[in-house]
N, C-alpha and C positions, 0 to 999 in steps of 0.2 A: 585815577590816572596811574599808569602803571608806572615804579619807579628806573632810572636809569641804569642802578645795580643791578634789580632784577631784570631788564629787557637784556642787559647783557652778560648776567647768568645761564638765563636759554638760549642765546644764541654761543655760550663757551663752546657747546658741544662740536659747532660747525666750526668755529674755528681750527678747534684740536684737530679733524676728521681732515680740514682742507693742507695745515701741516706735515701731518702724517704722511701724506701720498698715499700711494694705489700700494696695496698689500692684500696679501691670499693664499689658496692654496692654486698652484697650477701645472702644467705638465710641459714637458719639453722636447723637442724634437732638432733635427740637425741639419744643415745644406753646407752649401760652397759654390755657389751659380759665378762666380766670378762676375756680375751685374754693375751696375753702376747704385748702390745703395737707394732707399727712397729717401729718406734722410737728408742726404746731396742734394737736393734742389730747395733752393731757397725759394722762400716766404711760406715756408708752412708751419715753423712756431716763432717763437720768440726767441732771439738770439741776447745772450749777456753780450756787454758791450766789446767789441774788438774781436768775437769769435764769427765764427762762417758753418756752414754746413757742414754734414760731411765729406771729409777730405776726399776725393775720387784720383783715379790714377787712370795714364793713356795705357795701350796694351803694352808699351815697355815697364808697367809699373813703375813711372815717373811720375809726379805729381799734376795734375790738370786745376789752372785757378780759375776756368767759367766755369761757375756753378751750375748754368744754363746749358752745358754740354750734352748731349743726347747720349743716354747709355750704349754703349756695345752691343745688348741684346736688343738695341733698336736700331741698328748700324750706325750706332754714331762711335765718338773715341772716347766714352766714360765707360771705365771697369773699378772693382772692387780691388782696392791696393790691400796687397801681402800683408800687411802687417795689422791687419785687424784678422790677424791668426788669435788663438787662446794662448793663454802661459800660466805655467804654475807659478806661486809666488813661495810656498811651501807645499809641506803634502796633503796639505787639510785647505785650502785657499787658493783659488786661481783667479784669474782675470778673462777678461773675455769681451766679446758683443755678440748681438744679436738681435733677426728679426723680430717685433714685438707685436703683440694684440693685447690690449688688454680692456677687461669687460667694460663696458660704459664709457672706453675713450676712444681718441682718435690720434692719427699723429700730431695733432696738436698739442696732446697733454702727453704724452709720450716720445717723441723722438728725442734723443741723445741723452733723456733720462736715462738713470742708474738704478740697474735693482742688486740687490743682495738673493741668490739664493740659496736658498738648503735647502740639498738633496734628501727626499724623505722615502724611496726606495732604492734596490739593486745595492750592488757592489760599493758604491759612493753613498751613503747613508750617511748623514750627518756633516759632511765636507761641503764646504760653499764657496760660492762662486760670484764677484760682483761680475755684471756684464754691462756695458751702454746698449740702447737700441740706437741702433744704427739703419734699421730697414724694418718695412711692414710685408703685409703678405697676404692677397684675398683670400688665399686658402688656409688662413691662419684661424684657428678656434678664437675664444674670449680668454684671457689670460694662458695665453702660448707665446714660450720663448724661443723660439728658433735657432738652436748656436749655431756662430758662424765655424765652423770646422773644417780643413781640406779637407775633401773624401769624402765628405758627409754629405751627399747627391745633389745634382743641380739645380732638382726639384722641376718645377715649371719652365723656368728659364736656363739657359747654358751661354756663357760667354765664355766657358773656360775652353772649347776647341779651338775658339779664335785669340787667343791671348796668350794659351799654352800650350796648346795642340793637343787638347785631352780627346778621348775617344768622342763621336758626334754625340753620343749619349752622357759625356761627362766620366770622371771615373768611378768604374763600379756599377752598382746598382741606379738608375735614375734618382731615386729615394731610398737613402739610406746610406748610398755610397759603398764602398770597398769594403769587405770583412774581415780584413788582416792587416796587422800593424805590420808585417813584409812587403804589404801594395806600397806601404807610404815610402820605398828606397828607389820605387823607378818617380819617385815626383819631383818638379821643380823644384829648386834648392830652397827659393823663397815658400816655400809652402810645407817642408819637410817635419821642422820641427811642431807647426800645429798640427798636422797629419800624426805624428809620435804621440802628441800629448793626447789625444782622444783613446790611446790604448797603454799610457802610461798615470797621468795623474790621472784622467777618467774612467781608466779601466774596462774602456769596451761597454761604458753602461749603456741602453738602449734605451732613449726615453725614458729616463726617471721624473718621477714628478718631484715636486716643489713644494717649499712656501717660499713665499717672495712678499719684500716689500722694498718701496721707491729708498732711495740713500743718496745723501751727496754724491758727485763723482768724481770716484780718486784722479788726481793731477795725470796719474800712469798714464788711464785710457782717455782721457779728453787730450792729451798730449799727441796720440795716433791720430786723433780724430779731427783735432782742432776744434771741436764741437761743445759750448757750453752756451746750456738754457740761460736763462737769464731768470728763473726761478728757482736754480741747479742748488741754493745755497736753503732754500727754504726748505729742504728733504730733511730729513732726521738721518745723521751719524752712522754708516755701518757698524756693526755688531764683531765683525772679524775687524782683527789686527789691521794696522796699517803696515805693509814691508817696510823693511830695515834697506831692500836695496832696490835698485832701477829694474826695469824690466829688461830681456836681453837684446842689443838694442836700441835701445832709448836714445842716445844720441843721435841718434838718426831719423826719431818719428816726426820732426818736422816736415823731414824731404819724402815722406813713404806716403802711400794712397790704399783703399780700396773700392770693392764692387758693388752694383745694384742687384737685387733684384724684384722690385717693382718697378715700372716703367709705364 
């Protein structure tokens, strides 16, 4: 009969792995559909006690509390609130969110999870980025991150003509968005500064790939989001610093929203 020690010797292994989270190498790509997030609809993972989905806003980017709100790009009043823009936190560290895929899960093991990445091509080589997934995306690979970025294309879906009056096609490119950090001075004021930072801390990288792995999520962006798993605490510790100060901001991410786009 096999001993108790040993049965739970070989299974150490699955423990550590389930720990861990989801970690890899993977690549990344950009939108800004202005959507009502997929994320935002409740009961698709497991909520820590006293959080909600995520946060969604009406087209005045005010905050919407039915979680059950029908996104904008299905005509109803759920859009992707402003402030789940990117922000540097220094020059080597930024914040963010984004749509997520990752291999062998679903949004069940991923939504409003936190990844850590490092950039391992282009111009941003070595600088990393924590991001939340806040949205999925059928046209998403197996570990793709989507950031959420103004300017950086609507992709499949567009809410932002009706929310901001952007071109019928969004701004820019459908996929890919605007090619100059001068497009981002005719944008919405609430969209300005993430629009800057994709050609200031980011550099204009074009899909760079990744290694990524699962990380608590800093107070920062679950505070935009109002969104915390309820397994958020079982991740392993990011690797980058924790800032010294708030995001720009922050007093106000209670009352701010964003967009979908799966629907």
């Amino acid at each position: 009969m096999q001993s108790s020690t040993t049965t739970l010797l070989a299974l150490l292994p699955y423990f550590l792995q389930a720990n861990a989270g989801a970690s890899g190498t993977g690549t990344t790509t950009r939108y800004w559909d202005c959507c009502k997030p997929s994320c935002a609809w409740p009961g698709k993972f497991n909520l820590a006690t006293g959080s909600n989905p995520v946060q969604m806003c009406d087209i005045r980017d005010q905050p919407i509390l039915d979680s059950n709100a029908a996104s904008g790009c299905a005509s109803g009043p759920a859009y992707q609130c402003s402030n789940e823009s990117p922000w540097a936190i220094d020059n080597n560290l930024a914040y963010g969110y984004a749509a997520v895929n990752i291999a062998g899960g679903s949004e069940a093991s991923w939504c409003c999870a936190c990844y850590e990445l490092t950039f391992t091509s282009g111009a941003i080589t070595g600088k990393k980025m924590i991001m939340q997934a806040t949205n999925t995306g059928g046209d998403l690979a197996g570990n793709q991150f989507d950031i959420s970025i103004p300017g950086g294309g609507v992709g499949i879906f567009n809410g932002c003509t009706n929310m901001f009056g952007a071109p019928s096609t969004g701004w820019g490119a459908q996929y890919g968005g605007i090619e100059s950090r001068s497009s981002c001075d005719s944008f919405p004021a609430a969209l300005k500064d993430g629009c800057y930072w994709r050609y200031d801390w980011f550099k204009g990288a074009d899909n760079p790939n990744v290694l990524f792995k699962q990380v608590v999520c800093p107070a920062a962006l679950t505070a935009k989001t109002g969104c915390v798993r309820a397994d958020d605490s079982d991740a392993p510790a990011a690797n980058a610093p924790a800032p010294a100060a708030s995001s720009p901001g922050a007093e106000n991410d209670t009352l701010r929203c964003v967009k979908i786009s799966s629907i």
